[in-house]
ROKOLBA-399799 format. One record per residue: y, x, z of N, C-alpha, C in turn; residue in one letter. Coordinates in pm, 1 decimal. Layout:
residues N
R       n.v       n.u       n.w      ca.v      ca.u      ca.w       c.v       c.u       c.w  zanu
R         Y         X         Z         Y         X         Z         Y         X         Z     a
...
//
This chain:
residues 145
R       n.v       n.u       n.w      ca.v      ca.u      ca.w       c.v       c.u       c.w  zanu
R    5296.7    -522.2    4020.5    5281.3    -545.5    3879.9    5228.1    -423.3    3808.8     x
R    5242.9    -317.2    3849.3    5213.8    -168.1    3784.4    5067.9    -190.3    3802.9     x
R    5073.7    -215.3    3929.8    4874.2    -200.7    3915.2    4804.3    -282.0    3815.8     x
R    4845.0    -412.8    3825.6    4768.6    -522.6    3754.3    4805.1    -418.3    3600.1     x
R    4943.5    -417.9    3548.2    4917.6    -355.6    3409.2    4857.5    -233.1    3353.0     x
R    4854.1    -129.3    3481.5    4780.3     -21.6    3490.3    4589.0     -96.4    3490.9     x
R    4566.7    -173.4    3555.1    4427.4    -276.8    3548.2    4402.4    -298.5    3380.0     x
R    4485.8    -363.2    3334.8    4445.3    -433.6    3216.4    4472.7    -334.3    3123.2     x
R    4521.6    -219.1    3152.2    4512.0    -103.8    3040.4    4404.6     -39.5    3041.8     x
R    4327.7     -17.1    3150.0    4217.3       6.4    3218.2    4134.5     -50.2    3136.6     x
R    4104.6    -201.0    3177.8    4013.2    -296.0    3097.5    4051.0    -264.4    2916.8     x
R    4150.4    -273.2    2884.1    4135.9    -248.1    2748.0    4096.9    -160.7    2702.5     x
R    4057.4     -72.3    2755.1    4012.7      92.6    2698.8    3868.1      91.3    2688.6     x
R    3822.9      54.0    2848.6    3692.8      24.4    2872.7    3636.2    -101.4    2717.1     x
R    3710.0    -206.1    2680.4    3671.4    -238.2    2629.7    3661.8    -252.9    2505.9     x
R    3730.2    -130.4    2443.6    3762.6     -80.5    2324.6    3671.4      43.9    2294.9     x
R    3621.4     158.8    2446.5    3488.0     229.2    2461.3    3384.9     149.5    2479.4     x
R    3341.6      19.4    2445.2    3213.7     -25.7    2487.2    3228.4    -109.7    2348.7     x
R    3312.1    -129.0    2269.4    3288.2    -197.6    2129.4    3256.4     -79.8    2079.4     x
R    3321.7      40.5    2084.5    3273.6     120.9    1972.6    3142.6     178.7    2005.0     x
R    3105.5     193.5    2167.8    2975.6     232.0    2170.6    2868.2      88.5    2128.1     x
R    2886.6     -13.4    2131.3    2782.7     -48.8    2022.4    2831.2     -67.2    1892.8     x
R    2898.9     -50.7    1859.7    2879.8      -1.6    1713.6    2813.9     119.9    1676.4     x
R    2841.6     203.6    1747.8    2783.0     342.6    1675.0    2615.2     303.9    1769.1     x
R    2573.4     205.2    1840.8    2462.7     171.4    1880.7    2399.0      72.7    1749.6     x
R    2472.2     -12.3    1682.1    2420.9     -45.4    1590.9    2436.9      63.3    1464.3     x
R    2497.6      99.6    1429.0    2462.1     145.4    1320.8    2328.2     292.2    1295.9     x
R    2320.5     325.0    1472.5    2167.6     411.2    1477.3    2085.0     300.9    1492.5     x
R    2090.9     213.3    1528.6    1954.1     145.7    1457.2    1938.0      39.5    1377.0     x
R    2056.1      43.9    1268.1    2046.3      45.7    1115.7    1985.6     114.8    1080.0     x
R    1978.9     272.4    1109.2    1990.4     392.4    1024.9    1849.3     414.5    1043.4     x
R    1807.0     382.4    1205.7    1618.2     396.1    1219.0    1566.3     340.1    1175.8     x
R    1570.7     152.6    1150.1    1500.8     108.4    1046.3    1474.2     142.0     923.6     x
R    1631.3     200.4     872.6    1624.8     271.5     767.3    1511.8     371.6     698.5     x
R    1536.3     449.3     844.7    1425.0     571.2     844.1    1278.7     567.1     840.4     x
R    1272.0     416.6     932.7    1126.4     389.5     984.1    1126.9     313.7     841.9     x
R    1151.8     238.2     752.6    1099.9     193.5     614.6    1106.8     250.1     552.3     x
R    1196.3     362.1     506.3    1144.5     484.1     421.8     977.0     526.8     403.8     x
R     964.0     588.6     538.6     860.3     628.0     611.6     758.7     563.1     596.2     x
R     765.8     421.3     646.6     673.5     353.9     573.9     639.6     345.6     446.3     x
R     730.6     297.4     376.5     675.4     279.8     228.3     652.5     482.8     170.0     x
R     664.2     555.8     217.8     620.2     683.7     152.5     440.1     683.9     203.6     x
R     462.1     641.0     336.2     273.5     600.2     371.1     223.8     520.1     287.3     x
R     268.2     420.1     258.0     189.4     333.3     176.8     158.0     398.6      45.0     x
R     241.5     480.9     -18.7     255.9     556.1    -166.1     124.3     663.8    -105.5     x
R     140.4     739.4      19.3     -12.9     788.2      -2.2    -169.1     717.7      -8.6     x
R     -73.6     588.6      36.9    -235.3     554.6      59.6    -253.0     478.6    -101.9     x
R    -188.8     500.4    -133.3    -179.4     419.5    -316.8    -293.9     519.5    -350.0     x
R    -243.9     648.0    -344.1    -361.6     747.5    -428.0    -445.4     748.8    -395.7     x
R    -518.9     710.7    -268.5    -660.7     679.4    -222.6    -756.8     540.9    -260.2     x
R    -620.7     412.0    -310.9    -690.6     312.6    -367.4    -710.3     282.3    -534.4     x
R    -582.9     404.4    -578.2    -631.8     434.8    -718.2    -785.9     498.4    -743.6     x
R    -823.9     632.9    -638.1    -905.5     682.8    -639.3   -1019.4     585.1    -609.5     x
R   -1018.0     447.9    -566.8   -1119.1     372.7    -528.4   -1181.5     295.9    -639.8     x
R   -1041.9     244.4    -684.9   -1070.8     184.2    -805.2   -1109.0     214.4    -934.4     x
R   -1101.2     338.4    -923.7   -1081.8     454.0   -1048.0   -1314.4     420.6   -1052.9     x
R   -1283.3     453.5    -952.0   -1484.2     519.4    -887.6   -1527.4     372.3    -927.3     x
R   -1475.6     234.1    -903.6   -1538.4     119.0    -899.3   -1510.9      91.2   -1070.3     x
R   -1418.7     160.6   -1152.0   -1445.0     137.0   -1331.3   -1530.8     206.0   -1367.1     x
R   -1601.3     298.3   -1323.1   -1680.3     377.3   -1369.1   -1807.3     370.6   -1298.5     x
R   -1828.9     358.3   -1170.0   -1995.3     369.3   -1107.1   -1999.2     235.9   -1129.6     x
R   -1977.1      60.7   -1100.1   -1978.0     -43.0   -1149.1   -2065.2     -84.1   -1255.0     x
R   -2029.3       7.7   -1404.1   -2046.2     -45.9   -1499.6   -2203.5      53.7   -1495.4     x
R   -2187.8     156.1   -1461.8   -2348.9     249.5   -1476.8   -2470.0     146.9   -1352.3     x
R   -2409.0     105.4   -1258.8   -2533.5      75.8   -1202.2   -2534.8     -89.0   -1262.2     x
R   -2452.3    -155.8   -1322.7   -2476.5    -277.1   -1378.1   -2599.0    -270.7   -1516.9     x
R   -2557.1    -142.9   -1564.8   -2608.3     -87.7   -1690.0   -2748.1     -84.8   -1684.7     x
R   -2766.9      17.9   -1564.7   -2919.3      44.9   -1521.9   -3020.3     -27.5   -1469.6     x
R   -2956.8    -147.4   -1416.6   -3028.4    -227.6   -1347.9   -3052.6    -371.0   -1481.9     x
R   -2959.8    -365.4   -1552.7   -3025.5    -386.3   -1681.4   -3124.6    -375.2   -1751.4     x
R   -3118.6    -231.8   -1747.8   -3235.3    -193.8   -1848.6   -3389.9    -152.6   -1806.1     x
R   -3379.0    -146.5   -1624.9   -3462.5    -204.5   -1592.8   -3554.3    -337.2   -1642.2     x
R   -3485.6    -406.8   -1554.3   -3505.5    -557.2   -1622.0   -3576.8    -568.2   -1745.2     x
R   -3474.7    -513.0   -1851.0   -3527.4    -516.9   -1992.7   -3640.9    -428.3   -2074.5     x
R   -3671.0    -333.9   -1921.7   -3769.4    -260.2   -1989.2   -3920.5    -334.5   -1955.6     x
R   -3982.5    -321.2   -2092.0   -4152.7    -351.5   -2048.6   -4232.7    -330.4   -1957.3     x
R   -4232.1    -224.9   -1880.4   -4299.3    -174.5   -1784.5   -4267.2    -285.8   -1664.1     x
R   -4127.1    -318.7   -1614.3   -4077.7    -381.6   -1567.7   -4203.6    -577.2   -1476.6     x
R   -4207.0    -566.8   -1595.9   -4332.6    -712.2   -1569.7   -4475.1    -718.3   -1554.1     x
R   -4447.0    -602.0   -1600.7   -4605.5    -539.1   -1587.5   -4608.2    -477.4   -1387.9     x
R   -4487.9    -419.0   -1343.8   -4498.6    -393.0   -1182.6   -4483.6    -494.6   -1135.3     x
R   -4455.8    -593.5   -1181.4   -4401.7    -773.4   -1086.8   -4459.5    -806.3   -1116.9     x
R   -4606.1    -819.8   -1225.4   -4750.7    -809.7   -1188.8   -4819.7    -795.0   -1147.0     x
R   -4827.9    -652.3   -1138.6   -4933.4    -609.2   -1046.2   -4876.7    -578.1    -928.3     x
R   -4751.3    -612.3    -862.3   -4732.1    -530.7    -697.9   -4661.6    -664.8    -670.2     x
R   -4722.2    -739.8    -674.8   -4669.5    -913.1    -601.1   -4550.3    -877.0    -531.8     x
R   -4517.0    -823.2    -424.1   -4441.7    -856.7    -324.4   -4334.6    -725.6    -352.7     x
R   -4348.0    -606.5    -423.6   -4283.5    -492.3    -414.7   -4224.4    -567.1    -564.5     x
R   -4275.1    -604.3    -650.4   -4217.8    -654.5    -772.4   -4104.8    -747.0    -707.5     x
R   -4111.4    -872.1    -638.4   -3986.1    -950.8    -609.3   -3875.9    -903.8    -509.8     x
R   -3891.1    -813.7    -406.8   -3806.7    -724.7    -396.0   -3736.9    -674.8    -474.6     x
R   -3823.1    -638.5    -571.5   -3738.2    -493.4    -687.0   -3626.3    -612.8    -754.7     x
R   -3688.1    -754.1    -796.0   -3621.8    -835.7    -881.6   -3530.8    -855.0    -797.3     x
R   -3505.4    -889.8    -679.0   -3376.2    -960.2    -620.9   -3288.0    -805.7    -599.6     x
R   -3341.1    -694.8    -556.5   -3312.6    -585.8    -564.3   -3173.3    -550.2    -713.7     x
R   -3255.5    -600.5    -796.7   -3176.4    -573.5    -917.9   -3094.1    -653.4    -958.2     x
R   -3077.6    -797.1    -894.8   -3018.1    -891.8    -937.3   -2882.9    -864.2    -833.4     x
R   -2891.2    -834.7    -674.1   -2840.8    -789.9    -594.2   -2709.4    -693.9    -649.8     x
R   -2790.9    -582.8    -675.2   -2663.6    -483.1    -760.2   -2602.3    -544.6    -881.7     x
R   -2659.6    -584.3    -982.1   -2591.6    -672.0   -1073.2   -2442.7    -778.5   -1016.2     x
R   -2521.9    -844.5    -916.6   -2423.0    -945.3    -817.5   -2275.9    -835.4    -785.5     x
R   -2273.5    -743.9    -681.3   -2232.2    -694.7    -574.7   -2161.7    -589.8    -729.6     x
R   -2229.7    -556.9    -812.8   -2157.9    -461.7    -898.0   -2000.4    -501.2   -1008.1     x
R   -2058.2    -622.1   -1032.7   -1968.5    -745.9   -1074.3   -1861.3    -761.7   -1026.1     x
R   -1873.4    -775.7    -898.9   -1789.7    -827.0    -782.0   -1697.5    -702.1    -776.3     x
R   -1771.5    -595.9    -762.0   -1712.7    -426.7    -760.7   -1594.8    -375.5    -897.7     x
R   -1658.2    -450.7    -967.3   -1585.4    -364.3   -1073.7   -1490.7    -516.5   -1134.2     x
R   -1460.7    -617.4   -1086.4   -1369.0    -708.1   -1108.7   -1275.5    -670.3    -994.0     x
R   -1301.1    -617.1    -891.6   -1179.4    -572.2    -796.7   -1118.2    -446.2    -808.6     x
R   -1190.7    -414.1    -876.4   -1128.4    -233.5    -884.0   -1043.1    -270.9   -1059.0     x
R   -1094.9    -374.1   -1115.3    -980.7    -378.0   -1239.9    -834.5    -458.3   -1142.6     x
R    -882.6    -521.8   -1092.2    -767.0    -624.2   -1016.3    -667.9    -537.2    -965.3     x
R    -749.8    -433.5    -845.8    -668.1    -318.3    -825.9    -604.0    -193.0    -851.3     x
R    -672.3    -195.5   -1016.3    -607.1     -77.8   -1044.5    -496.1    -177.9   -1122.7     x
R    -440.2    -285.0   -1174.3    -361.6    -333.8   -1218.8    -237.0    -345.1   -1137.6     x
R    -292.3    -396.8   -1015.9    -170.9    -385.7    -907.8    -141.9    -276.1    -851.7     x
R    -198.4    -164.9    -843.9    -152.8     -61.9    -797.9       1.1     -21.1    -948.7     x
R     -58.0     -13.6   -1060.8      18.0      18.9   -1145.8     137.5     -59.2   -1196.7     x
R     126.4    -213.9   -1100.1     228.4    -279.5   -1070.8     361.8    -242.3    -974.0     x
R     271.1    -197.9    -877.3     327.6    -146.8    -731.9     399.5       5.9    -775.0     x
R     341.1      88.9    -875.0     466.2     201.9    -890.0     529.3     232.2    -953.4     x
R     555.4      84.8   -1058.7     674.1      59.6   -1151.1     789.6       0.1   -1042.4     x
R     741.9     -48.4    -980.6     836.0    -142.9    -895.5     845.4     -15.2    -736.1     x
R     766.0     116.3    -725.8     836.6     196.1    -668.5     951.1     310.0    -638.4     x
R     904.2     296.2    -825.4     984.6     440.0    -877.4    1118.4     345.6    -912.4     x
R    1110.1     218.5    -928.5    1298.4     124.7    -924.9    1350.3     147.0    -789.7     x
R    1276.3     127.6    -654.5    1312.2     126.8    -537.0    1365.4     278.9    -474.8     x
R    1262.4     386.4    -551.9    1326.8     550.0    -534.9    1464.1     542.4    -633.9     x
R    1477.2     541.9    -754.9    1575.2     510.9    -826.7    1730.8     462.7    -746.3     x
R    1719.6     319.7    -769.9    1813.0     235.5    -646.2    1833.0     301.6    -558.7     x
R    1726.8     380.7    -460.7    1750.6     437.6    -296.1    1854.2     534.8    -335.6     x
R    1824.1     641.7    -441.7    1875.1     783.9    -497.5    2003.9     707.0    -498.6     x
R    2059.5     673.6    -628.5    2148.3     601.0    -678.5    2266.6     536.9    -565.1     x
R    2200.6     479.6    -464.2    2307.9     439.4    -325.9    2317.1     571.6    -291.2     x
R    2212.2     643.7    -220.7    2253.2     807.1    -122.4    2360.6     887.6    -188.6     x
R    2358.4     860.3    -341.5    2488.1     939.4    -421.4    2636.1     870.8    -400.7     x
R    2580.6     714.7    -444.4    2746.2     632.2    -406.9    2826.9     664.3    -315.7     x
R    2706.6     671.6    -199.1    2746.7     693.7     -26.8    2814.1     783.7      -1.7     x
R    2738.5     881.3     -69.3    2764.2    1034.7     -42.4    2918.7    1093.9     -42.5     x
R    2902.2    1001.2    -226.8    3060.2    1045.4    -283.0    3164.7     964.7    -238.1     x
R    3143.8     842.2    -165.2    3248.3     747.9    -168.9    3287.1     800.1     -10.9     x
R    3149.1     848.9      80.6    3263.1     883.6     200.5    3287.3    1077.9     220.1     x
R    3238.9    1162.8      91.9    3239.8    1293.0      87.1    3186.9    1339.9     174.1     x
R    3025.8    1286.3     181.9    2920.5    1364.3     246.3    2899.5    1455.5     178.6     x
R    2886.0    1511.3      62.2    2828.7    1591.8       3.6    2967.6    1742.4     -51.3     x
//
């Protein structure tokens, strides 16, 4: 009988060291997801400043080459070369209609995106906020700090 209860004291230990090793197995990879979405979303925040910077370039070059290719168009000289250069004149016209097209297109996405970007870091700086705000709760409620 000693053995068998010496056995099952055995087994209970073992299986009281193998609950707590996955627990402390789950809660490191709680803590890496944790880490790995941090991480992520701080990548994404850099790459924010590269699509502000995109969109920024598409409110401003957009409207100059929409502008210019305008006033092409509207200038006199204009019909007078799609006159006289048959084939270099309808080039130039689809040429200009082309950027007009493609510039349009350019500078309706760069308003689209600079709107959502400035969506995206109202709703980041709540998520830094919130994050801060728990790391303190945490902190103080189990005297990490």
């Amino acid at each position: 009988m000693d053995e068998n209860h010496g056995g099952d004291s055995t087994n209970d230990n073992d299986v009281g060291i193998n609950e707590s090793n996955d627990e402390l197995a789950s809660i490191s990879a709680r803590n890496n997801i944790l880490a790995l979405m941090d991480s992520f979303i701080e990548q994404i925040f850099e790459i924010r400043k590269t699509l502000l910077g995109v969109s920024i370039s598409a409110l401003i070059l957009a409207p100059i080459a929409i502008g210019l290719s305008i006033y092409l168009i509207r200038h006199p000289s204009f019909f007078a070369v799609m006159e006289i250069e048959n084939e270099f004149g309808t080039v130039l016209a689809f040429l200009l209609g082309a950027v007009i097209s493609i510039s349009s297109i350019w500078l309706f996405a760069g308003i689209r995106q600079y709107m959502k970007i400035g969506s995206w870091n109202k709703r980041y700086r709540e998520f830094r906020a919130e994050k801060e705000q728990m790391d303190r709760k945490l902190a103080s409620q189990y005297e990490l700090e």
